[in-house]
VOBA-1610 file (N, C-alpha, C; in pm, whole numbers, padded with zeros to 5 digits, always signed):
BEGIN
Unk+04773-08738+01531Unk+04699-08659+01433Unk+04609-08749+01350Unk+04650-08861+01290Unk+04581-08964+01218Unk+04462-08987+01309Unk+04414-09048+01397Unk+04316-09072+01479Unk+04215-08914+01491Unk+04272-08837+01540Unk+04184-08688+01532Unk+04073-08741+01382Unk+04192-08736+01283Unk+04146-08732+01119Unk+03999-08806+01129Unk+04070-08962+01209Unk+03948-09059+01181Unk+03787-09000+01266Unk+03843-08947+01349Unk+03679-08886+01436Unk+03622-08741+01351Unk+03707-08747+01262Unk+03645-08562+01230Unk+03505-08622+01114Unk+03430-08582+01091Unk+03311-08566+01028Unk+03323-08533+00888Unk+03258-08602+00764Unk+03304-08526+00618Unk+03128-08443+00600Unk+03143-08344+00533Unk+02980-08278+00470Unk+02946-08413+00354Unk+02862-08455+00319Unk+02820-08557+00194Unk+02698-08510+00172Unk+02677-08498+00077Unk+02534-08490-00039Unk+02536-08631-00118Unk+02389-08656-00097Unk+02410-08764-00127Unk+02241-08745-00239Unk+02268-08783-00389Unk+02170-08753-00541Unk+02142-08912-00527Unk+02009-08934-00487Unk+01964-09062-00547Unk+01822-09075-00654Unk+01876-09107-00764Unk+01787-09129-00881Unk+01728-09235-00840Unk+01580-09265-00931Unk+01483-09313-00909Unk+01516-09428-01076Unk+01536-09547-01050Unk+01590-09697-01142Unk+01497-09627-01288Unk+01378-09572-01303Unk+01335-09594-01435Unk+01306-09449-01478Unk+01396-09321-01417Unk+01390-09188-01469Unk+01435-09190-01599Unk+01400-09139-01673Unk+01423-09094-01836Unk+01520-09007-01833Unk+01598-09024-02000Unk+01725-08893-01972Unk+01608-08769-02019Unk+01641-08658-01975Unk+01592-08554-01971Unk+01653-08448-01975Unk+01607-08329-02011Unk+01723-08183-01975Unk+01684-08138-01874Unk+01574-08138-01805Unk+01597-08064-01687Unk+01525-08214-01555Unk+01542-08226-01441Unk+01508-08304-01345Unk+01488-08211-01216Unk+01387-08329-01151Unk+01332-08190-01081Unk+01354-08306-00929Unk+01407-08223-00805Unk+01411-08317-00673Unk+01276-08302-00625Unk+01274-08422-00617Unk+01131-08483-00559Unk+01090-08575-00687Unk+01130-08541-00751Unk+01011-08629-00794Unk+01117-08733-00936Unk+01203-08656-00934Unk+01301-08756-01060Unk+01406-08813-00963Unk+01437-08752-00840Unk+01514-08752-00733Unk+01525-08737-00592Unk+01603-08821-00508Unk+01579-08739-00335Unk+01738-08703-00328Unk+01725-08584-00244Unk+01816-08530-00247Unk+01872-08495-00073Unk+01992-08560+00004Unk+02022-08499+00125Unk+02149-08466+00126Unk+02177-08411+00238Unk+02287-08366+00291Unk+02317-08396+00422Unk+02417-08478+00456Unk+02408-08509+00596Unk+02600-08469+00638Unk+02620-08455+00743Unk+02766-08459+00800Unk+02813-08599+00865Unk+02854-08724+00816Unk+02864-08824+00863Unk+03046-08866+00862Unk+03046-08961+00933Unk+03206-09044+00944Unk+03212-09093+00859Unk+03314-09166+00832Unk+03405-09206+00734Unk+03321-09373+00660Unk+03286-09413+00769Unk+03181-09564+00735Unk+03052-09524+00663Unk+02989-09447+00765Unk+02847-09422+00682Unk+02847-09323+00529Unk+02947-09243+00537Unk+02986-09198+00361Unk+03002-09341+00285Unk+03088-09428+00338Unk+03090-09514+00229Unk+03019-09580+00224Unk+02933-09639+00349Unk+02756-09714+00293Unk+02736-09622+00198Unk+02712-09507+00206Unk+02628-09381+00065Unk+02672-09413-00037Unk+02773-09434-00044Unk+02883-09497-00174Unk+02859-09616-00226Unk+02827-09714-00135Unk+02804-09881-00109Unk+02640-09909-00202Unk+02553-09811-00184Unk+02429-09759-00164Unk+02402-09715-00333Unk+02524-09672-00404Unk+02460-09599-00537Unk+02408-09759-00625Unk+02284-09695-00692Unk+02281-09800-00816Unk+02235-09720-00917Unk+02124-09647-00928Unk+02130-09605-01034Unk+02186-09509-01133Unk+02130-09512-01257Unk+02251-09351-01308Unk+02210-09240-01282Unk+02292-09140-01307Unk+02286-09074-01249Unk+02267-08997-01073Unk+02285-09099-00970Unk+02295-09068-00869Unk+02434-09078-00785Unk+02437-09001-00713Unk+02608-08989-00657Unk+02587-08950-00539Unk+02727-08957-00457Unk+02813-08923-00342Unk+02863-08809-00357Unk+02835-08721-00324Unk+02957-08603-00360Unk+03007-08570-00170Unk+03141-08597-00195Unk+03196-08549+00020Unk+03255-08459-00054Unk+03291-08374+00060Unk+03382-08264+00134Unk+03456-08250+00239Unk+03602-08362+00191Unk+03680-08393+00299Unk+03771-08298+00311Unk+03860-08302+00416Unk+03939-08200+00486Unk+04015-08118+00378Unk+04064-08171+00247Unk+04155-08144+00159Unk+04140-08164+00009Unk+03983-08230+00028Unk+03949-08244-00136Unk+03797-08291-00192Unk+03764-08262-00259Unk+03607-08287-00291Unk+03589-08406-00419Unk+03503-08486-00359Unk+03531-08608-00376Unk+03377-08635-00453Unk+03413-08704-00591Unk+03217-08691-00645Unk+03231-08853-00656Unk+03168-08912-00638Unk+03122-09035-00645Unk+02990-09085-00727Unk+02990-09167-00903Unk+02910-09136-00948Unk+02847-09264-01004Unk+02715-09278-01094Unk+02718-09363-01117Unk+02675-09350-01279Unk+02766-09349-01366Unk+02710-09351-01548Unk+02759-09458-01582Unk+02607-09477-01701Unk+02630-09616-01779Unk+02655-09724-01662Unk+02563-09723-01560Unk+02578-09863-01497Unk+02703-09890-01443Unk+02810-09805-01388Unk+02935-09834-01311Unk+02972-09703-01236Unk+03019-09705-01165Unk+03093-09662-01070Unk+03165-09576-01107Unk+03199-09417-01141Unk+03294-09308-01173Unk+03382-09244-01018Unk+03409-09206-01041Unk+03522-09086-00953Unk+03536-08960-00979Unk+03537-08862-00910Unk+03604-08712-01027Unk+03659-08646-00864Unk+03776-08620-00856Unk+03813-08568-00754Unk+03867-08437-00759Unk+03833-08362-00688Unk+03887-08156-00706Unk+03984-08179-00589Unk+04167-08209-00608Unk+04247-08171-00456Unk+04329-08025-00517Unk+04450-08127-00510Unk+04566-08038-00545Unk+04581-08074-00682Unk+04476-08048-00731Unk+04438-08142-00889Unk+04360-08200-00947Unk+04349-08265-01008Unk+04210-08322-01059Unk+04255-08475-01090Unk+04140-08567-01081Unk+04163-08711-01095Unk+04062-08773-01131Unk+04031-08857-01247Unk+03886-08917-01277Unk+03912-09060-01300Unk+03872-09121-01275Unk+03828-09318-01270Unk+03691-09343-01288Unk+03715-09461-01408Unk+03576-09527-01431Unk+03538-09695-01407Unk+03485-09695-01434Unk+03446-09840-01366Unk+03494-09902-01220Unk+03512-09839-01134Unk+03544-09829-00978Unk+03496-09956-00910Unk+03578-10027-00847Unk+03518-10163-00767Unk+03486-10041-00644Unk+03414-10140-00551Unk+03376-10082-00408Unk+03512-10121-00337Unk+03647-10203-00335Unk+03726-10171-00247Unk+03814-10051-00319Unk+03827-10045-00443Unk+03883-09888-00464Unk+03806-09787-00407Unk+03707-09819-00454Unk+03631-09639-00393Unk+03633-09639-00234Unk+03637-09737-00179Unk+03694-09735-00020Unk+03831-09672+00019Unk+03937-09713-00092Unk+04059-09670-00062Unk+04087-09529-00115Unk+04011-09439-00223Unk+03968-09363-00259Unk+03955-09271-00166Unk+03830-09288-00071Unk+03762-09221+00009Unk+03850-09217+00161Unk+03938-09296+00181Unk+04015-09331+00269Unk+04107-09188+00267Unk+04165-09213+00144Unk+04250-09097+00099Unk+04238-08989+00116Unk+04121-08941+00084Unk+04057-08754+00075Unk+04014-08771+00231Unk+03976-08842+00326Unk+03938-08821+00455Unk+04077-08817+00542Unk+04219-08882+00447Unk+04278-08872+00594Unk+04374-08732+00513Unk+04311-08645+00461Unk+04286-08537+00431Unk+04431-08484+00308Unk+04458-08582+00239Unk+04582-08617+00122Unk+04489-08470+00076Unk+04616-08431-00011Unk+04566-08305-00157Unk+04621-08366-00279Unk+04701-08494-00271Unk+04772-08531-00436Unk+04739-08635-00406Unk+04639-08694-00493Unk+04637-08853-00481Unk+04756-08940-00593Unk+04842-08845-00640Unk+04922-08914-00734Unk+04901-08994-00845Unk+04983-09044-00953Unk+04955-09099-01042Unk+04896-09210-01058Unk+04897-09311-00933Unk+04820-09438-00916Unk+04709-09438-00861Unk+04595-09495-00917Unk+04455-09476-00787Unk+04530-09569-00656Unk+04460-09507-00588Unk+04471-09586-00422Unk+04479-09720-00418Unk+04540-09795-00337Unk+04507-09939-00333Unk+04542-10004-00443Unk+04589-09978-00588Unk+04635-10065-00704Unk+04755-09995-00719Unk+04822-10059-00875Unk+04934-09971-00955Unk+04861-09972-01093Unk+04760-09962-01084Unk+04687-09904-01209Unk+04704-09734-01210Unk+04699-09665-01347Unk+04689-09476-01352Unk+04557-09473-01334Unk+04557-09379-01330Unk+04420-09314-01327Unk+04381-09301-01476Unk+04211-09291-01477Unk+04205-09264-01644Unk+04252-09155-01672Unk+04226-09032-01594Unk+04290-08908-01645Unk+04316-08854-01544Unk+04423-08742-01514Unk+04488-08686-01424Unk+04557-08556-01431Unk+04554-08455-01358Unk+04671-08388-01391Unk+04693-08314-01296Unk+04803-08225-01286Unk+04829-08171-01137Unk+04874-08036-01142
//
């Protein structure tokens, strides 16, 4: 079953801001932003991930069991995960958000009280 997991495909949208957009109330794609949607494996989501720099632009997947936002405020790396619960992390290295993304693809619904890969909590959590 694990192997199936690894060949199945996640949906990803992938928000990339443009380095010197202004904060604003409304933003418009095209031109403050490019905006896709592609169905890719488990590697090329996390290049997309690998890939964020500026703010406001993100990863958002749609893995088998949980929706996974991948973000970038104030210059670091966020999390906000919708499973069997909710889970948010800030300042995210790239091998967490690997082990992260690992998680919701091999299609978990509780990522539990520890983020993935450490024994650190999560900043906030609940179930």
């Amino acid at each position: 079953m694990f192997s199936l997991l690894l060949k199945t495909k996640m949906n990803v949208s992938f928000k990339d801001f443009g380095a010197n957009v202004p904060d604003k109330e409304h933003y418009e794609c095209g031109v403050d932003y490019l905006w896709h949607e592609f169905n890719l494996e488990f590697g090329d989501a996390f290049y997309l991930v690998e890939k964020l720099k500026n703010n406001r632009s993100s990863v958002m997947v749609s893995a088998p069991s949980a929706f996974v936002d991948f973000y970038i405020f104030d210059d670091a790396l966020h999390v906000q995960i919708d499973a069997d619960g909710f889970w948010h992390e800030s300042n995210l290295d790239l091998q967490v958000a690997k082990e992260i993304l690992r998680v919701a693809w091999e299609g978990c619904e509780h990522f539990g009280s520890q983020i993935p890969g450490t024994n650190r909590e999560w900043d906030a959590y609940c179930i």
